[in-house]
N, C-alpha and C positions, 0 to 999 in steps of 0.2 A: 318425340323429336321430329320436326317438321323440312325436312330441305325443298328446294323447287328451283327452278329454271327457269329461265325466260325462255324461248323459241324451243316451244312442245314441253312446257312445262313438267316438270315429274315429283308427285309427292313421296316422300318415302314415312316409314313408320308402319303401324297395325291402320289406322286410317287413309292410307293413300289412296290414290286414284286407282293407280295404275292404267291399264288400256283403255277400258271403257267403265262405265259408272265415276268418273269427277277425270282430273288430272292428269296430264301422263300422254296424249297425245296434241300436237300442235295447236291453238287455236281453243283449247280447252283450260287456259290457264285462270288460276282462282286468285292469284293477285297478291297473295297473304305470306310477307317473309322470305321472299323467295331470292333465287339466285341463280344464275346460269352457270350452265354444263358448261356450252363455247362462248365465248366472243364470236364478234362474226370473220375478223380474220383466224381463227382457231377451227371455228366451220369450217371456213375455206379448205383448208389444208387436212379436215378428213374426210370431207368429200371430195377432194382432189386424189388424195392415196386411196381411197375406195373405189374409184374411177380406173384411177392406172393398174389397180389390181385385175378388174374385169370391166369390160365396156359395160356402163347401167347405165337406166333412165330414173329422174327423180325418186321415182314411187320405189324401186331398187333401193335406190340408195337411202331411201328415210326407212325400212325395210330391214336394212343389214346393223343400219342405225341400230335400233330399235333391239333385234337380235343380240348386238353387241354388247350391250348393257342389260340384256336380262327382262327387256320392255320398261326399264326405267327410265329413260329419256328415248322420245322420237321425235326430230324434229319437226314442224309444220313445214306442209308443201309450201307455207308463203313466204315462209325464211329459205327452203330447197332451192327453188325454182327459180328465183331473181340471184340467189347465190351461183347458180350453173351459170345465169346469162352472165355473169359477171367474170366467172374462170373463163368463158371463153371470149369475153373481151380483153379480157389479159394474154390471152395464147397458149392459155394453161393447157386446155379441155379443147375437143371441137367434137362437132356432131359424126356419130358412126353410122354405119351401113346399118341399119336392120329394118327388121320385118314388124308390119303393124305402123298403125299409126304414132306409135310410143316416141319421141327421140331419144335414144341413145347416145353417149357421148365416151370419149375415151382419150387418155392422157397424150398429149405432144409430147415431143422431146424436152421443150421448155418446160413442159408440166413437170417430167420426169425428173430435170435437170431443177427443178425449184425442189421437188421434194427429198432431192442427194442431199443438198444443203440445209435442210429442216428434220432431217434425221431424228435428233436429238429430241424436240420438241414434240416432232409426230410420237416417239415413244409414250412420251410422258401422256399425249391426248388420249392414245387409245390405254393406256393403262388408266385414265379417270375413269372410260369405259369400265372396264374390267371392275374397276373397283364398283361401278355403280352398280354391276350386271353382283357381284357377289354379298352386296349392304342388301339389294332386294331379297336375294336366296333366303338370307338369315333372317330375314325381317317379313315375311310373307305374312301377311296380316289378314288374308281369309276366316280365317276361325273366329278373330276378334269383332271383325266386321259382323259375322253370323249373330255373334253374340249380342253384338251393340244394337244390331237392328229388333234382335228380339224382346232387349229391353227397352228398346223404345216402343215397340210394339205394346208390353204390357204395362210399362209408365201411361203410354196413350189410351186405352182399355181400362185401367184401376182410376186414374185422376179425371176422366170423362163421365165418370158416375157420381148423382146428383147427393149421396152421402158423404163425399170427401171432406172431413173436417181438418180443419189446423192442425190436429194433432198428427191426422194421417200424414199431411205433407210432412212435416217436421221427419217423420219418424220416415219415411222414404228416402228423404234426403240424408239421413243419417245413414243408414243403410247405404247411400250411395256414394256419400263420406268416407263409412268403413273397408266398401272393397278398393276406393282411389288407396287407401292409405296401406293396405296391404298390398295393393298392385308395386308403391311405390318401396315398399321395402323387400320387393323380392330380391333373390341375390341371381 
């Protein structure tokens, strides 16, 4: 079972991406099936509540992102970063005092007073969080990945050699038939 996101794509399943090697971080999306986490007013409003919680800067907040969900979705700096500039031409957000070169930003009154009345909404967002941070736990796909790599490893090594007759493929593929078909009746 395949899901994905638009801005920081995130595959879930035994084959996903996750952080690094496909999927799963901004910018790195595969294109195939997918579906977004937020809208970009949906973004808006949990990097706006992410903000009023603690003054951050982008990298922060794609960060906690990320965290919050288990490293199943983290959005792209290039959906963050034009979205900041955006809460704070709204009055949402404005830039804070800190140290480094970084800008920091942190919630106005207006910010605040936007997110009393979104309450409800903001619940439901960060609980898709939640949900996505707990499908990855149960669905960690390490071992499977191990595995797939290592039969591609010896599919690539056995069918590379200059004996492979019809018969061999036939009867590999079978073999490869019979563990899909018991994969697929497990309970």
């Amino acid at each position: 079972m395949r899901f994905g996101m638009g801005y920081g794509a995130w595959t879930d399943g035994p084959f996903g991406g996750g952080r690094h090697g496909g999927p799963g971080r901004g910018g790195h999306e595969g294109g195939r099936g997918r579906r977004r986490v937020f809208d970009g007013g949906e973004l808006k409003l949990v990097l706006l509540k992410l903000i009023a919680d603690a003054p951050r800067h982008g990298y922060d907040l794609i960060r906690e992102i990320e965290g919050l969900s288990g490293g199943g979705y983290a959005p792209s700096p290039g959906v963050v970063y034009p979205t900041l500039t955006l809460l704070g031409d709204m009055g949402l957000i404005e830039e804070h005092q800190s140290e480094g070169t970084k800008k920091r930003f942190a919630a106005t009154e207006a910010g605040r007073d936007h997110l009393a009345e979104v309450a409800a909404q903001l619940d439901e967002l960060f609980a898709r969080l939640r949900k996505l941070a707990d499908h990855r736990e149960r669905t960690d796909g390490a071992p499977i990945r191990r595995a797939m790599g290592n039969l591609r490893q010896v599919l690539q090594h056995r069918l590379m050699r200059d004996d492979v007759s019809e018969d061999t493929l036939h009867e590999v593929a079978a073999l490869i038939d019979d563990a899909a078909r018991k994969i697929e009746r497990m309970k």
